[in-house]
MIMAR-285156 format. One record per residue: x, y, z of N, C-alpha, C in turn; residue number from 1; chain. Coordinates in Angstrom, 2 decimals, decimal comma. Each point is the difference from the previous one (the first is absolute). Layout:
% MIMAR-285156
+---------+---------+---------+---------+---------+---------+---------+---------+---------+-----+-----+
!   neast !  nnorth !     nup !  caeast ! canorth !    caup !   ceast !  cnorth !     cup ! seq ! mol !
+---------+---------+---------+---------+---------+---------+---------+---------+---------+-----+-----+
!       X !       Y !       Z !       X !       Y !       Z !       X !       Y !       Z ! NUM !   A !
...
+---------+---------+---------+---------+---------+---------+---------+---------+---------+-----+-----+
//
This chain:
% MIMAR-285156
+---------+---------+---------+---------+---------+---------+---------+---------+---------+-----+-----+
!   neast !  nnorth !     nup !  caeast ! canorth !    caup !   ceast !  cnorth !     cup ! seq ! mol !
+---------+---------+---------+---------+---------+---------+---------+---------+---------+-----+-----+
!   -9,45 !  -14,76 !   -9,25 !    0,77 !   -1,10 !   -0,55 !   -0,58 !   -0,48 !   -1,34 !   1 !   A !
!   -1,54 !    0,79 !   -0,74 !   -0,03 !   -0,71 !   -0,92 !    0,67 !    0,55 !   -1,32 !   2 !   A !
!    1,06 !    0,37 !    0,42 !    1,02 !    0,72 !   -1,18 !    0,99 !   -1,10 !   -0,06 !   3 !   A !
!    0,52 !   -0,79 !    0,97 !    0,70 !   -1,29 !   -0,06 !   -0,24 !   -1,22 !   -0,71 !   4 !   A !
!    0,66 !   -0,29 !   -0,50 !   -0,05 !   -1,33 !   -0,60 !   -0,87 !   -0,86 !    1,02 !   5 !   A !
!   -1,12 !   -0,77 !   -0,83 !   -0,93 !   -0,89 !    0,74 !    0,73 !   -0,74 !    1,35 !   6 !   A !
!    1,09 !   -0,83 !   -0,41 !    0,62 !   -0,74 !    0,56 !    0,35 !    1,00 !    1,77 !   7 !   A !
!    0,81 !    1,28 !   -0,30 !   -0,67 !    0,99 !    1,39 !   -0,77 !    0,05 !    0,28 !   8 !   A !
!   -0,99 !    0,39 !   -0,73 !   -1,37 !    0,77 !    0,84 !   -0,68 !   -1,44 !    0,41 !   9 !   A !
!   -0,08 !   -0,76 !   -0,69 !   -0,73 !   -1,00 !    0,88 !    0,55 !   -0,93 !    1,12 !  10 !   A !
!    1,49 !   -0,04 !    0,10 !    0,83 !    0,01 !    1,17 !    0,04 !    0,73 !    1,02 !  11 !   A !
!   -0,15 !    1,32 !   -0,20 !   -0,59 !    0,85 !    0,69 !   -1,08 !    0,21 !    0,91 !  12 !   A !
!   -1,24 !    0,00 !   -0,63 !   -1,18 !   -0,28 !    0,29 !   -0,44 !   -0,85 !    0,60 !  13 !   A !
!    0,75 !   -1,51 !   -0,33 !   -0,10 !   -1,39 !    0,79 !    0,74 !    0,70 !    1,52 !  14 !   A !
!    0,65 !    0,61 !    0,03 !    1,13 !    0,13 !    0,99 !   -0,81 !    1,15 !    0,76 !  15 !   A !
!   -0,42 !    0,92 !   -0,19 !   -1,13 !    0,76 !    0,25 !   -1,02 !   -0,25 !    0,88 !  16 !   A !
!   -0,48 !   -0,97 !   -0,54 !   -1,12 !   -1,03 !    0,50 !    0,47 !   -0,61 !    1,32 !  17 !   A !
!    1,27 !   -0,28 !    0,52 !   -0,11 !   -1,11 !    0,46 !    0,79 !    1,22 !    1,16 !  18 !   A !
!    0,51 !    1,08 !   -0,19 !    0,32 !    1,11 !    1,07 !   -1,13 !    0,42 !    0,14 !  19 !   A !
!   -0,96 !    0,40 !   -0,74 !   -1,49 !    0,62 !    0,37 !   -0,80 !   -0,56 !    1,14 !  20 !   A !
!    0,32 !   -1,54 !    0,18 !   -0,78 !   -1,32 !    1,04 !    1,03 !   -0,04 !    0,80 !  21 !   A !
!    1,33 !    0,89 !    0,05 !    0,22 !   -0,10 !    1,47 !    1,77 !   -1,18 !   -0,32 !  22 !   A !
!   -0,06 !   -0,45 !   -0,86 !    0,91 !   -1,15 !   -0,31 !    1,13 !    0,31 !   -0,33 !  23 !   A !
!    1,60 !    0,09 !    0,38 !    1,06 !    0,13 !   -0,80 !    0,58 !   -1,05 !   -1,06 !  24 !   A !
!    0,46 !    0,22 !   -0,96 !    0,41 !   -1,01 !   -0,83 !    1,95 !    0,32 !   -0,03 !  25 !   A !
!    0,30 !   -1,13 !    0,56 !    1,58 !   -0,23 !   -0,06 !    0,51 !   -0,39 !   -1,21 !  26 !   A !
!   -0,67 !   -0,77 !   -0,83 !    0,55 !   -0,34 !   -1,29 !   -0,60 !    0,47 !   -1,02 !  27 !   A !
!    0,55 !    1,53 !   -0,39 !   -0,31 !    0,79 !   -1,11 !    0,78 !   -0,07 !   -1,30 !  28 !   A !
!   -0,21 !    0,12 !   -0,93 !    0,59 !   -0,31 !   -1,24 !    0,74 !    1,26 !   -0,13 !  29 !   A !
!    1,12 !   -0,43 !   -0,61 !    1,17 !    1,59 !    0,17 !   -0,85 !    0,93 !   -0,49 !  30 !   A !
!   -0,62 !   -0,59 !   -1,53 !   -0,59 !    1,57 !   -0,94 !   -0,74 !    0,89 !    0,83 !  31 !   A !
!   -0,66 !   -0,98 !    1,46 !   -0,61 !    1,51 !    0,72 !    0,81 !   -0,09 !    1,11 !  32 !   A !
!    1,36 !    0,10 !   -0,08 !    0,83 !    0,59 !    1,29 !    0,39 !    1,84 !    0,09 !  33 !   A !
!   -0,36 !    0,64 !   -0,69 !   -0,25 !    1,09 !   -0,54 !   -0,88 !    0,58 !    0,71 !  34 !   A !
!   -1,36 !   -1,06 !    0,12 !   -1,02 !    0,74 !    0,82 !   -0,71 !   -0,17 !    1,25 !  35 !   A !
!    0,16 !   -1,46 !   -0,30 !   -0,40 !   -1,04 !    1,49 !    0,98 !   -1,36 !    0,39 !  36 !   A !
!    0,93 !    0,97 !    0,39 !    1,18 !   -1,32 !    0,45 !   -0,66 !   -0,05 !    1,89 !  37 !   A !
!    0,74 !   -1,03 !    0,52 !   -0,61 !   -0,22 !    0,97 !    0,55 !    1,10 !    1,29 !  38 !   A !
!    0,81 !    0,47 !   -0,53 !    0,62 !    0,71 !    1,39 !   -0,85 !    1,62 !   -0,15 !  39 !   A !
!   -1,21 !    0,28 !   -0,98 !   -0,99 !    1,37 !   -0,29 !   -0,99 !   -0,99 !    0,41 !  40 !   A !
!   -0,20 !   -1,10 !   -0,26 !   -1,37 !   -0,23 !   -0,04 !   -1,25 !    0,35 !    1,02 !  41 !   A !
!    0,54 !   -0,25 !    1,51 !   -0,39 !    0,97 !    1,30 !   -0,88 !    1,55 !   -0,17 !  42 !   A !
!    1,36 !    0,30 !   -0,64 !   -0,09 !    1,68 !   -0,35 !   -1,12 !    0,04 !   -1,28 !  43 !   A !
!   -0,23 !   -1,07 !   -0,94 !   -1,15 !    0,57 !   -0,87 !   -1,18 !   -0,94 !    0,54 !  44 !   A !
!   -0,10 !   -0,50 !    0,59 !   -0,79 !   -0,65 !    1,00 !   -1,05 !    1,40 !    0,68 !  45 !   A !
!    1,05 !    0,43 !    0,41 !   -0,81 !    1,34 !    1,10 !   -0,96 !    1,01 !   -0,72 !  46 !   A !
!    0,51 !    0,20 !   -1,50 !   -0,76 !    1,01 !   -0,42 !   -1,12 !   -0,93 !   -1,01 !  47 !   A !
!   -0,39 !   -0,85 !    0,10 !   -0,77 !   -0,87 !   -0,56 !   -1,16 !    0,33 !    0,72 !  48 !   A !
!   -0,20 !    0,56 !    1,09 !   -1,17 !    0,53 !    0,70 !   -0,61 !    1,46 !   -0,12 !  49 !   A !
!    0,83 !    0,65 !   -0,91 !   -0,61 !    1,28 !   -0,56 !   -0,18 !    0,32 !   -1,30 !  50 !   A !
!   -1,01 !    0,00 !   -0,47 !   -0,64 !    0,67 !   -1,35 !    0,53 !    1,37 !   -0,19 !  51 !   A !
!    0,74 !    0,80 !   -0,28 !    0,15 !    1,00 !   -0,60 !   -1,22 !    0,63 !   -0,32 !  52 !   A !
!   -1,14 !   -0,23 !   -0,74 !   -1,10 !    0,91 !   -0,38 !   -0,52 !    0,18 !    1,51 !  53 !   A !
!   -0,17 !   -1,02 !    0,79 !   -0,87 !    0,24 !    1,01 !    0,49 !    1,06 !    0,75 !  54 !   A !
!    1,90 !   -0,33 !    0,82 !    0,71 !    1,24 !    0,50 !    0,22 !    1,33 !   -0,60 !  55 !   A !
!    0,00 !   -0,25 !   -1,13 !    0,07 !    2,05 !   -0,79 !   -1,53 !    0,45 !    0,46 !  56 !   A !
!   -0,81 !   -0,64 !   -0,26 !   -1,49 !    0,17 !    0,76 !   -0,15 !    0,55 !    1,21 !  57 !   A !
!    0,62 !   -0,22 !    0,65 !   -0,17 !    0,40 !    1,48 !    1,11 !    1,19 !    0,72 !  58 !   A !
!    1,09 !    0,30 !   -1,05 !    0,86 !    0,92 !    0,66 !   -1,02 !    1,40 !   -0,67 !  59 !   A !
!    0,94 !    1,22 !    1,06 !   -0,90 !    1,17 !   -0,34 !    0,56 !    0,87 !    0,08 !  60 !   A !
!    1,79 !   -0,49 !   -0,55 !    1,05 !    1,08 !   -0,10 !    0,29 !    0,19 !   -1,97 !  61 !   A !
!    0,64 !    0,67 !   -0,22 !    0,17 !   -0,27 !   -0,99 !    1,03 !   -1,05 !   -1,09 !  62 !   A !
!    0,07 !   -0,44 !   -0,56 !    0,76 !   -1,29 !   -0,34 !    0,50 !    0,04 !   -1,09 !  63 !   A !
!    1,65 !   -0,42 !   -0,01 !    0,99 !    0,05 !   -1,64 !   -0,31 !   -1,41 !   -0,24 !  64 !   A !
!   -0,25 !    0,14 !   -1,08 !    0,00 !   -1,64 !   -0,94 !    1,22 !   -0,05 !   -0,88 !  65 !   A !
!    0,54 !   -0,75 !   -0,12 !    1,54 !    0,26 !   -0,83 !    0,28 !   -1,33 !   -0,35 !  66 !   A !
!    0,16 !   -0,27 !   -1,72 !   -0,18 !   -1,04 !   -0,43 !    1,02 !    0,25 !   -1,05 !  67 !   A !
!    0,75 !   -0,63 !   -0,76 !    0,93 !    0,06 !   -0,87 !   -0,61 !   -0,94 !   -1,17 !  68 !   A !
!    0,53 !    0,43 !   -1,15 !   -0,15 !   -0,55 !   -1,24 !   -0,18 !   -1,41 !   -0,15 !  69 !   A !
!    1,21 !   -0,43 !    0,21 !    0,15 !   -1,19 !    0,15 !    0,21 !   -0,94 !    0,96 !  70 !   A !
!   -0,63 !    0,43 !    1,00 !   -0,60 !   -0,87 !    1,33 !   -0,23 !   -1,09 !   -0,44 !  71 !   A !
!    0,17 !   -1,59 !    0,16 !   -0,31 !   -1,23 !   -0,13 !   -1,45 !   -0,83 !    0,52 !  72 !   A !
!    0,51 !    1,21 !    1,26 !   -1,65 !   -0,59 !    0,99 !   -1,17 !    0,85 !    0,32 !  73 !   A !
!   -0,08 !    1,43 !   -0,63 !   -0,86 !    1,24 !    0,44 !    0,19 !    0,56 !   -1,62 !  74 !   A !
!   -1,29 !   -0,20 !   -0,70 !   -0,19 !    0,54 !   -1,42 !    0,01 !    1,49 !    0,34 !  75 !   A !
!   -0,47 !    0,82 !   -0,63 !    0,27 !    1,21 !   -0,11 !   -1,84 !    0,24 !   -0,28 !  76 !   A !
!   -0,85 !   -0,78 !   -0,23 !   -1,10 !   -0,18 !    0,66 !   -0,77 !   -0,31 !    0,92 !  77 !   A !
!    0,85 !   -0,73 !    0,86 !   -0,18 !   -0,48 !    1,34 !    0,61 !    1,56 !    0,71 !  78 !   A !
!    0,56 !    0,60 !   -0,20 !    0,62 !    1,00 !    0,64 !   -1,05 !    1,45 !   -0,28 !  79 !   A !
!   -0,56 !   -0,46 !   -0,97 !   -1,31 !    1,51 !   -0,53 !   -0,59 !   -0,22 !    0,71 !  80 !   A !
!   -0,84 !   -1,46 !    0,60 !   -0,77 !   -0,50 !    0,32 !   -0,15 !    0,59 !    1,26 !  81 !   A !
!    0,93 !   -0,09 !    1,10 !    0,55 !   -0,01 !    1,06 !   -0,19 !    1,65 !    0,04 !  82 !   A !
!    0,89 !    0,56 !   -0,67 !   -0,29 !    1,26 !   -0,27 !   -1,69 !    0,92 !    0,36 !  83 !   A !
!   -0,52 !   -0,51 !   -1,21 !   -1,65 !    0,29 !    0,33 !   -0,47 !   -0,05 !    1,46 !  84 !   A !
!    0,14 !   -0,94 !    0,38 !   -0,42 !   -0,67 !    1,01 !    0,48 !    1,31 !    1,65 !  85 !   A !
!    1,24 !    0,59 !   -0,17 !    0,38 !    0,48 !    0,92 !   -0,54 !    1,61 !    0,20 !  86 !   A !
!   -0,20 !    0,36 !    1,42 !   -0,50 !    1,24 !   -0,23 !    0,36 !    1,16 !   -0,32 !  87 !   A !
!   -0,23 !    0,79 !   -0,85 !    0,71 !    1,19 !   -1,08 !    1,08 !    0,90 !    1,18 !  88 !   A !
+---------+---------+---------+---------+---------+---------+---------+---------+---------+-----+-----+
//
């Protein structure tokens, strides 16, 4: 999100924060109904408990990373990253 206008990403992040501790927030500001309206929030709730670096870590199959150009939320460095990380 830090490709978003401040006003997102730190709406975001506040909103982030407060699914990370377990908390839903019902009164979201439209600009992030896109990403955390309340009827996902559950659903991004759940994966708030997995690190990505840690799980590519531990599988011992082989793994597609597939990231597009212009992804909003997965740079195309975050996706090398991930990449490295998985076993050849």
């Amino acid at each position: 999100m830090k490709s978003q206008p401040a006003y997102i990403s730190e709406g975001f992040n506040k909103l982030m924060d407060s699914l990370s501790a377990g908390k839903v927030q019902k009164n979201v500001n439209s600009s992030l109904y896109f990403i955390g309206r309340p009827s996902i929030q559950n659903y991004l709730m759940s994966w708030c408990r997995f690190d990505p670096e840690k799980e590519i870590k531990n599988i011992k199959a082989p793994i597609l990373v597939v990231q597009g150009n212009t992804d909003l939320q997965v740079t195309v460095a975050d996706a090398s990253n991930l990449k490295s990380l998985a076993p050849p």
